[in-house]
N, C-alpha and C positions, 0 to 999 in steps of 0.2 A: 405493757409489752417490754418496757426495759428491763425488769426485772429476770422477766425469763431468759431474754439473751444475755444477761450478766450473769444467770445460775446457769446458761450451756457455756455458755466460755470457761466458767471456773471447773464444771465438770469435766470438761476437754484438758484444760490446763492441769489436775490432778493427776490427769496420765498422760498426757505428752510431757509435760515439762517437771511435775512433780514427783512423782511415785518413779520411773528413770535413774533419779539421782540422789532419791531417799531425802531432798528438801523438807527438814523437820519445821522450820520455819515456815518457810510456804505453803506445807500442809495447815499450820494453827490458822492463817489469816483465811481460807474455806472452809475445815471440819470446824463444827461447835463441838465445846467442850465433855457437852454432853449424848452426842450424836449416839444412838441408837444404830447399829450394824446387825440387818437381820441377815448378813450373810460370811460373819465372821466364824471361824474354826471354833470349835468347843473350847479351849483350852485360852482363848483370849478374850481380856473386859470388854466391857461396851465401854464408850466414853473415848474422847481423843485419844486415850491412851493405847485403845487397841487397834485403832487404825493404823498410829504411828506404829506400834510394835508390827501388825502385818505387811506392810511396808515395808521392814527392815529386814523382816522374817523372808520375804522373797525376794529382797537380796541377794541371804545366804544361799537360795535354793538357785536361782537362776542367774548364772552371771549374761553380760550384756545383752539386759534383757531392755524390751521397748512394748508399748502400746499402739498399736496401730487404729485410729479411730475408724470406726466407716462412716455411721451416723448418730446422729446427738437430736435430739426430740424433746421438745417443752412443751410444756401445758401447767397452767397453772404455775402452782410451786414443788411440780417433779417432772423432772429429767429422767429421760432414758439413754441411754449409753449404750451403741453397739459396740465393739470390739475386737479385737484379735491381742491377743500377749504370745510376745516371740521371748525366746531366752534361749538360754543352753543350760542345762539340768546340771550346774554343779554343787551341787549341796542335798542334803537330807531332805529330801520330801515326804514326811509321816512315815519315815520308817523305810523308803526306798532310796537305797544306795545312789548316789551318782553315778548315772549313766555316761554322762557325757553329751546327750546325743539334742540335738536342735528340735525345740519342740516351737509350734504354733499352733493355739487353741481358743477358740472363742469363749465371750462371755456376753453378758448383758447387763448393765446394770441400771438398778431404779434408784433415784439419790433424790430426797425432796428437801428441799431449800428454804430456811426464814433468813430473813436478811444479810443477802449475799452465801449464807455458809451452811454446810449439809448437818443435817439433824435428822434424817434417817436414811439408812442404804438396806439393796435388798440387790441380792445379786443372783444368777445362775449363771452356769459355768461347762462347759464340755467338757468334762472330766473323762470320758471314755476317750473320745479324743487322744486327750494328752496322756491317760495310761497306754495306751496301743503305740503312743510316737516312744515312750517309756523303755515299751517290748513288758510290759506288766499283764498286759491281756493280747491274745491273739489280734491279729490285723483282720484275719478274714475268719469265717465258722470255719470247724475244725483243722486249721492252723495251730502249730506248738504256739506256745508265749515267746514272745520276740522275733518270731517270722514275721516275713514283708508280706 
């Protein structure tokens, strides 16, 4: 039983306290180095190094942005991770301008854990969501793009 509540605490700490303030450091002592991300963008490695880099990468895209936990779930050696990510859209997001505008959208993520640190993630993400708060896709059916 220890083990699980020392891999949801460190899951939890990844996004309250880590991923926040882009903690390169405090990311290495929970990701393994070779940590398998089945829910990383096309265009970034597996391994520490792509975690770190998406981490930095939504930085540029979201300034004061936060994680808001709702619920954190063990079993075994995986974690589940509910979620909400708030920001404000200042940066390039795959090609879409900076809006400017305040988004908050869910995720979920599965992170399974060998001793203390994640060695694979799998995430989904409300991505319709967050294009609609965008103004990328209509809000409601037949609505223009970027109507409320």
């Amino acid at each position: 039983m220890e083990d699980i509540e020392r891999n949801k605490a460190n899951a939890r700490r990844s996004f309250e306290e880590i991923f926040p303030v882009c903690d390169v450091e405090a990311l290495a002592e929970i990701v393994a180095p070779d940590v398998v991300s089945r829910g990383r963008r096309p265009d970034e490695p597996n391994g520490f190094e792509g975690v770190k880099r998406t981490m930095l990468w939504l930085a540029t895209v979201f300034s004061d942005q936060r994680w808001e936990v709702h619920d954190v779930l063990g079993d075994g050696d995986l974690v589940a991770v509910h979620l909400t990510h708030h920001g404000r859209h200042t940066g390039d997001l795959m090609g879409i301008p900076p809006t400017g505008r305040e988004v908050a959208y869910e995720y979920v993520h599965f992170l399974r854990f060998r001793d203390g640190k994640t060695v694979e993630q799998w995430s989904v993400r409300d991505d319709m969501t967050l294009m609609r708060q965008l103004g990328v896709v209509p809000s409601r059916p037949g609505a223009p793009v970027g109507a409320a």
